[in-house]
N, C-alpha and C positions, 0 to 999 in steps of 0.2 A: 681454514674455516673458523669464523668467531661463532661466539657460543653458543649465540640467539640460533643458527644454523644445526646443530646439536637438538636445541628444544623444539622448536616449532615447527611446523612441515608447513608447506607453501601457503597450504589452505588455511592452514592456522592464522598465517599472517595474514590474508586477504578477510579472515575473520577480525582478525583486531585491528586492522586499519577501518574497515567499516566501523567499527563501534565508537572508535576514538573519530569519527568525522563529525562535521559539524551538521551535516544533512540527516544525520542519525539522530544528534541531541534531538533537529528539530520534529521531529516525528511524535514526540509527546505533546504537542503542541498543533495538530494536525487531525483533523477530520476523519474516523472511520466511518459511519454513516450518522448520526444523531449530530447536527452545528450547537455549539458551544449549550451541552446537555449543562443541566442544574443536577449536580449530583456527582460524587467523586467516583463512581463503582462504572461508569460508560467507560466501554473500548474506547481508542485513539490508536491513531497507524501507529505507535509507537508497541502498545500492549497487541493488537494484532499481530505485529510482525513476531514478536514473541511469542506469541500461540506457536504460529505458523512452525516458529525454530524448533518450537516442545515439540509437536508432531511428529516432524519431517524427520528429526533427531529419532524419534522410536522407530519407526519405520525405517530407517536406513541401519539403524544399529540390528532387526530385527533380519535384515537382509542382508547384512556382511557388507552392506554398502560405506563409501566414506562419511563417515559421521562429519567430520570437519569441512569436505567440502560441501558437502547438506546444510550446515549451520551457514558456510557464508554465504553461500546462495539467498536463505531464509533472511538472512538478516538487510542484505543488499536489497531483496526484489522491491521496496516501495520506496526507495530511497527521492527518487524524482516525482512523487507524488505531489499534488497541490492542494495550497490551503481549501479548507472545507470539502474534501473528496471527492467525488466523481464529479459534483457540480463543479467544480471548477476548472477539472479534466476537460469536460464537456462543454465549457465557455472557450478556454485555448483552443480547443481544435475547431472550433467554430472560427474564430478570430484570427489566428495565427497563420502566416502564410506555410502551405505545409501540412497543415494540423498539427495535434498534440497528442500523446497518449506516452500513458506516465512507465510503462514499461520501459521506453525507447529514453525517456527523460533521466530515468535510476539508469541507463547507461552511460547517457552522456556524464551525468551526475560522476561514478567514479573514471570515467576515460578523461573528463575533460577539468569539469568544474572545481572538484575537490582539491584543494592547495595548488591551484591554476594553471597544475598540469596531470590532475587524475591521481589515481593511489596504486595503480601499478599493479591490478589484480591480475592472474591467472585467467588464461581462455575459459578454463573450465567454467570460473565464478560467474564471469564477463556473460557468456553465452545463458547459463539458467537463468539471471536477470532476464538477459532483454525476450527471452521461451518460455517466461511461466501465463500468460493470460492468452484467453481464447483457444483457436485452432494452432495458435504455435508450437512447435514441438522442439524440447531440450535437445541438444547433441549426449547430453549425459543422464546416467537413470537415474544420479543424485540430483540433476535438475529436473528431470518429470518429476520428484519424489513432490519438488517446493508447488509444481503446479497443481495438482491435486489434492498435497497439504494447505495452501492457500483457501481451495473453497471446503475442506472440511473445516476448515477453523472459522473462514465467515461466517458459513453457513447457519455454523453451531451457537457461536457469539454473538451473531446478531437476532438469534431468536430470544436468545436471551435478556439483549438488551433490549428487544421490543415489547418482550413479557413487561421489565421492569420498568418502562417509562409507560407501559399501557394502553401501548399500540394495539398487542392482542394479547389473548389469553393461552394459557396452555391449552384449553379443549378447543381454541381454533385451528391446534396444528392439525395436518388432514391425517385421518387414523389409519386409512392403509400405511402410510409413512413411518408413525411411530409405532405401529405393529411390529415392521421390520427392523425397524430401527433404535427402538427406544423410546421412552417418555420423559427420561429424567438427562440433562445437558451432556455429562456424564458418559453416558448411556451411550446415544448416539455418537458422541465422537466415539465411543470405545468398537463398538459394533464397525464402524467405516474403515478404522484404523486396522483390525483384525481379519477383516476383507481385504483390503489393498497389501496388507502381509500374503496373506493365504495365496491369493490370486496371482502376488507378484515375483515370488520364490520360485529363483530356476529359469527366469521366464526371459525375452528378450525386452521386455519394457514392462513400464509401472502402470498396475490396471486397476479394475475393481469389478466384481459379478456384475454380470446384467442385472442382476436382483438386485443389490444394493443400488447401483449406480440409477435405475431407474428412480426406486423409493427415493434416494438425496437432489434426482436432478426432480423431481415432485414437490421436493420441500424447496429448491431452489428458487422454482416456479411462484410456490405459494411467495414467498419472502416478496419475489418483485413484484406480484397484486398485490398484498397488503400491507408490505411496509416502505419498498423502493421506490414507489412510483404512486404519487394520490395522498399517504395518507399522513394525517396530522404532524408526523415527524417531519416530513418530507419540505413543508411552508414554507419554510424560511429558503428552501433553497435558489426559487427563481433572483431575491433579494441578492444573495451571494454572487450569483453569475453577474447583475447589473454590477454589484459594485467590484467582482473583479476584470471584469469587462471597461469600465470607466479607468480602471488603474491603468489599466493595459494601453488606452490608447491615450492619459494622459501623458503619460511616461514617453511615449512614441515624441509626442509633440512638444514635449518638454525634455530631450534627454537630455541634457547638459544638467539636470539634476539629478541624475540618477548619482549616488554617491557610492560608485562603484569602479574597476576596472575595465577599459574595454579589449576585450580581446582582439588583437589584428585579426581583420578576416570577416570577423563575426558581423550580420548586419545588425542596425539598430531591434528591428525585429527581434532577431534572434537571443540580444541580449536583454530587451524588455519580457523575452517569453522568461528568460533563465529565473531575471529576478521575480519577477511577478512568482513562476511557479515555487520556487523557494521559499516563499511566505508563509510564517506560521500563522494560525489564525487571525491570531491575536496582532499580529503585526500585519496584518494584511487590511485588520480593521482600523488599526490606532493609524495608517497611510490616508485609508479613505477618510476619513476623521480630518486629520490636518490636512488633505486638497479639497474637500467638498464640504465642509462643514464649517459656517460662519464664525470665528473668532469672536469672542468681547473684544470691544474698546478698551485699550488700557491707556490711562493718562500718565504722560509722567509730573509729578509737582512738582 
């Protein structure tokens, strides 16, 4: 047995192969909800998914749970996500034969994509990926821990960031909500986090009180009327679908420029979805930029 086998337990390593990927770097570079905010202090899936680990990590430590396979989980789960966030989730699965949905994508991400044959994680890790969103349910309680930790941390952060770009006010949050829950950011994650402990000790899966769980899915609700859907943050995003929707199907019709490997197998499709969804913002826009946007004339003398 070499040494690294002595130090690190399996999870350990499916934790620091994720970190050291290249699909992780790009994640600071990546849309949580506000497109290319003015202002250094807005989430990005990169600082989310770190919430998420903060979390998921107390809550697993709190419950004797594995702390390390909690972290990889947390750190994996938005690995396949695409540039500009849900808008651009929501143009792939329009477009793409198949659909899209970026749970499924941070699988392929560490099974296929990463060093062009996957990082070789553990079922455990593999599985809370592709069971943290929606109705899906984890095979492990450290991966319900990430699903659950997941929307306390949005939840929490993106009120936050709506406060701060001036979407809404703290006295718009609904006050049955931060009755129970809290007023100050703080506050409410702590209150959620001390519920999903209390509720979840002992128990055969990770919960939270009807009382809490109604008051956060209350505030969930508010968030998608007045910041997800309609309002002044939100503008820019029909814009982002056109232009990652034009990449998408110039790429189709142009693949012979794609400056990439093709995988045997894979069809064109599937390898314009890869690249497309792997774009960090910024290079999703400096593409459109150079296929769609007029050049100067440059002369030579």
């Amino acid at each position: 047995m070499c040494i690294r086998d002595r130090v690190r337990t399996e999870f350990q390593r499916d934790r620091d192969r994720i970190i050291h990927s290249k699909a992780f770097r790009r994640l600071k570079d990546k849309t949580q909800v506000f497109i290319a905010p003015e202002g250094a202090h807005y989430r990005n899936r990169l600082t989310h998914t770190l919430e998420v680990a903060q979390i998921a990590r107390t809550i697993a430590r709190a419950l004797r749970l594995n702390e390390d396979l909690t972290e990889a989980i947390a750190l994996g789960h938005d690995l396949g996500h695409t540039p500009f966030g849900h808008a651009g989730e929501s143009i792939l699965n329009a477009i793409h034969p198949g659909g899209f949905a970026h749970n499924e994508q941070s699988l392929r991400v560490v099974e296929v994509l990463e060093k062009g044959d996957g990082l070789n994680l553990t079922w455990e890790v593999r599985d809370g990926i592709l069971n943290h969103p929606g109705s899906l349910r984890a095979g492990t309680l450290e991966g319900q821990i990430i699903k659950i930790a997941d929307r306390v941390a949005y939840i929490n952060h993106d009120i936050d960031d709506a406060i701060r770009g001036g979407v809404i006010k703290p006295s718009d949050l609904p006050l049955d909500c931060v009755e129970i829950l809290g007023r100050r950011h703080n506050d409410r994650i702590n209150t959620m986090v001390i519920d999903i402990i209390m509720q979840s000790s002992e128990q055969p899966e990770i919960q939270m009180s009807p009382y809490v769980k109604k008051a956060m899915d209350h505030l969930r609700d508010f968030l998608f009327e007045r910041v997800y859907i309609g309002s002044i943050a939100k503008r820019e995003e029909e814009k982002a679908k056109r232009m990652l929707g034009q990449l998408y199907n110039y790429f189709l019709e142009h693949f012979d420029e794609l400056d990439l490997n093709h995988r045997p197998g894979d069809e064109p499709a599937r390898t314009v979805c890869d690249y497309v969804a792997g774009m960090t913002d910024h290079f999703a826009l400096a593409q459109y930029q150079r296929f769609f946007f007029p050049m100067p004339w440059q002369v030579n003398l």
